[in-house]
C-alpha positions in Angstrom: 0.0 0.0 0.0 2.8 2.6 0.6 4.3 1.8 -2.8 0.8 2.4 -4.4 0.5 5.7 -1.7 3.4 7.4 -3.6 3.2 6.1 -7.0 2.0 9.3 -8.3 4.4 11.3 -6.7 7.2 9.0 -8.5 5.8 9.2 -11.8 5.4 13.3 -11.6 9.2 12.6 -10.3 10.2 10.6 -13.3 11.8 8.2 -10.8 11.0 4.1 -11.2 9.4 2.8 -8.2 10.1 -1.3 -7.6 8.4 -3.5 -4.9 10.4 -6.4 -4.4 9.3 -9.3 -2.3 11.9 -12.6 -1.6 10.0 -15.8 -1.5 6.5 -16.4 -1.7 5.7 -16.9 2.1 4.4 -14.1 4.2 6.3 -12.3 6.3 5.7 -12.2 9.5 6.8 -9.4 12.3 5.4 -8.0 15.0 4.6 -4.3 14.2 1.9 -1.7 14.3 0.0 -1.4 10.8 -0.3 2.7 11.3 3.0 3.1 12.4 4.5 0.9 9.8 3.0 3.0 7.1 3.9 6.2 8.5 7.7 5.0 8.4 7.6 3.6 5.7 5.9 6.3 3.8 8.7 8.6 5.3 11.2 6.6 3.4 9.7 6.3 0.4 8.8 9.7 -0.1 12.6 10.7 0.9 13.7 8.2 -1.3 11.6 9.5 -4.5 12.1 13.5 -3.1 16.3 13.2 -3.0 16.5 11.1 -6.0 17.1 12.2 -9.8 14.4 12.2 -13.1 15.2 8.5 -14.0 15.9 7.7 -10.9 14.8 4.0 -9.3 13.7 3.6 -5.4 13.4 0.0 -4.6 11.1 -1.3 -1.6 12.4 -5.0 -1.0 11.1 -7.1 1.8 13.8 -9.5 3.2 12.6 -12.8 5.2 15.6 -14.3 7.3 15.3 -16.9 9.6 15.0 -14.6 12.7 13.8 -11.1 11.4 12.2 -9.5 8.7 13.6 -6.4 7.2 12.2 -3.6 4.9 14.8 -1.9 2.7 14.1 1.2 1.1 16.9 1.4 -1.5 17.5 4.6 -3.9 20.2 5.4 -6.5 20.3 9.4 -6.3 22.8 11.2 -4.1 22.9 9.3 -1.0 23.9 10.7 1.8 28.0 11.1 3.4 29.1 7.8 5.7 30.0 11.0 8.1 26.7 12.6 8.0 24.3 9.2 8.5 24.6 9.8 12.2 23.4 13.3 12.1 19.8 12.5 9.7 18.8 11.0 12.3 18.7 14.8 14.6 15.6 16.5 14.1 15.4 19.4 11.7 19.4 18.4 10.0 19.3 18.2 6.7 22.1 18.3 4.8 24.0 21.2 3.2 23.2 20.7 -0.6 19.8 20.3 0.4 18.8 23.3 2.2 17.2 25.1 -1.1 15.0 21.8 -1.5 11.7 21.6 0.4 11.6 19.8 3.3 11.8 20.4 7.1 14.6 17.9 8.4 12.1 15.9 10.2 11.8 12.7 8.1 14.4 10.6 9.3 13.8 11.4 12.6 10.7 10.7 12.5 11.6 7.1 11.2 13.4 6.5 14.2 11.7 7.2 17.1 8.9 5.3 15.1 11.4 1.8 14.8 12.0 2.7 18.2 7.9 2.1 19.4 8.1 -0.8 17.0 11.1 -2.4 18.7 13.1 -2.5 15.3 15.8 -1.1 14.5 17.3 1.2 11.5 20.5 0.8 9.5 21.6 3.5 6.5 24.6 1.9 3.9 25.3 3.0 0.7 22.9 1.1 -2.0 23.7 -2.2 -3.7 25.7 -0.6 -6.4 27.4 2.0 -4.1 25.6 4.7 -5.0 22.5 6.3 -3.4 21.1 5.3 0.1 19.9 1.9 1.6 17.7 2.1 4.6 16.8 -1.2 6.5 14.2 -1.2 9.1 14.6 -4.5 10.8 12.0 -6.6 13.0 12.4 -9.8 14.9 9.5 -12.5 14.0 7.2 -13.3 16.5 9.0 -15.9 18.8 12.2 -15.1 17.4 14.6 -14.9 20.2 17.6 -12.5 20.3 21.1 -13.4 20.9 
């Protein structure tokens, strides 16, 4: 539903929006169904905002035998290994970005929501080193934790 929820804003974008989903079984976590959406939609719409016309944002859902996790993957600018720290501050946003709309609040937003949901987020450069991959992880119901 959030990749249908921003679909339009992608096309007026002119960036590709994928959902990607390994395996056929369902994925199980628990989480919040409000919540969820409201992180995720963050992400997304980060992901299409900061990106390039042509651009692709990826949504992949990742079973593993302990956790599920939801990666938002992008292939625009990224943002600096120094600076992924710092996203994460309310109202930071990054230098080259301060003429683009936006208030700085995303990110945060996305983690104090993991937070509630008792997963946590990881940034990394994207599969092909360029642009930004955010996982949100979440243990499986009866998973236990190491």
């Amino acid at each position: 539903s959030v990749a249908e929820d921003h679909a339009t804003q992608a096309l007026r974008a002119g960036v590709d929006l994928h959902l990607l989903m390994e395996g056929r079984e369902p994925y199980l976590a628990r989480s919040d169904t409000f919540l969820l959406t409201e992180m995720l939609g963050n992400l997304v719409d980060n992901a299409v905002r900061y990106n390039t016309r042509g651009g692709n944002v990826i949504i992949r859902v990742v079973g593993e035998e302990a956790q599920v996790a939801v990666e938002v993957e992008d292939d625009g600018p990224g943002i600096p290994e120094n600076e992924r720290d710092k996203v994460f501050t309310r109202f930071y946003r990054l230098n080259r970005d301060q003429s683009r709309p936006g208030s700085g609040l995303g990110l945060s937003i996305v983690q104090v929501l993991a937070q509630i949901l008792d997963a946590r987020v990881e940034l990394a450069s994207g599969r092909d080193g360029r642009g930004l991959r955010v996982r949100v992880i979440f243990r499986r119901p009866g998973a236990t934790t190491a």
